[in-house]
C-alpha positions in Angstrom: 49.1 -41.0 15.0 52.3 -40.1 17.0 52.7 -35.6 17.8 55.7 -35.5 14.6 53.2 -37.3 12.0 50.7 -34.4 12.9 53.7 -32.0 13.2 54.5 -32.8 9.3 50.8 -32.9 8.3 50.3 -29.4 10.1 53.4 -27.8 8.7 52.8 -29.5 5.3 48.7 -27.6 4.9 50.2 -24.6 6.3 53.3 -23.8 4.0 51.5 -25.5 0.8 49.0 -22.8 1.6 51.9 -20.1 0.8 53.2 -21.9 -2.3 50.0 -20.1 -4.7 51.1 -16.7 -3.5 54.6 -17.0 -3.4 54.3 -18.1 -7.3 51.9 -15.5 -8.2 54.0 -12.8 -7.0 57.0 -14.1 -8.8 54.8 -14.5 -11.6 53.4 -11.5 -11.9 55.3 -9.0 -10.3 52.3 -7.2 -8.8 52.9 -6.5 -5.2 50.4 -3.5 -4.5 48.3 -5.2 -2.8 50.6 -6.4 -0.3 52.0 -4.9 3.2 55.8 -4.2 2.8 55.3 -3.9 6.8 53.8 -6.8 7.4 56.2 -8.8 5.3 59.1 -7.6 7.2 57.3 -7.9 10.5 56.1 -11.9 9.4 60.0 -12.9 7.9 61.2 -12.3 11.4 58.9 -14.1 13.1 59.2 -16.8 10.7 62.7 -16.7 11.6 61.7 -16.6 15.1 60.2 -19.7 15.0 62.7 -21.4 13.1 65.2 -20.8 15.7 62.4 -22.3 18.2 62.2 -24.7 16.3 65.6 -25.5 16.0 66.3 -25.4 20.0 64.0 -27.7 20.5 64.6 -29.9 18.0 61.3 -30.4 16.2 61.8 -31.3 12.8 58.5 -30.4 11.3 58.4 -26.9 12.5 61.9 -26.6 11.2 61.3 -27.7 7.7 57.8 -25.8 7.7 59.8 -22.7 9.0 62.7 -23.2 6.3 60.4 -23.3 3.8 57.6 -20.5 4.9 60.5 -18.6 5.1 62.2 -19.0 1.9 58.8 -18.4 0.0 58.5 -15.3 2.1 61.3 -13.9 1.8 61.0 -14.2 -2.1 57.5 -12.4 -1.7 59.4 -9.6 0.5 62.4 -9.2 -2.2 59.5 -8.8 -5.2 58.0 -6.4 -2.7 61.1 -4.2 -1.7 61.9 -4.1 -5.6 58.7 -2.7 -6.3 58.3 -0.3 -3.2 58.5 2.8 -5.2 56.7 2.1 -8.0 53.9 0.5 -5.6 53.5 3.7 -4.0 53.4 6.1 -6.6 50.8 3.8 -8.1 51.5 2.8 -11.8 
């Protein structure tokens, strides 16, 4: 199995593994549970990684990092929107 095949395989487990929260945020809404902190702090390494990922030309971290970060950032946006009612608690 050549380094790209487990590339793909690799970046295929790991963002799949994001799709059920990315979609049960959106779903739902319900964001308390999650670190607005941690979000921010995980989109830019995401985005960090992308650009790696970019300069040295490795297509599976790029498409992983594409889409890790798109489903993040969705996650992040829910979360931002629902900052002050998360806090307060209702």
């Amino acid at each position: 199995m050549s380094p790209e095949s487990i590339g793909f395989i690799a970046a295929l487990l790991t963002t799949g593994a994001f799709v059920p929260q990315a979609w049960m945020t959106v779903r739902t809404r319900d964001t308390r549970s999650i670190s607005l902190a941690m979000y921010v702090v995980f989109n830019i390494g995401i985005a960090l990684w992308l650009a790696y990922g970019v300069l040295i030309d490795s297509r599976p971290m790029i498409w992983a990092n594409v889409i890790t970060l798109a489903l993040a950032m969705t996650i992040l946006a829910v979360k931002w929107q629902n900052r002050h009612r998360d806090r307060v608690g209702s």
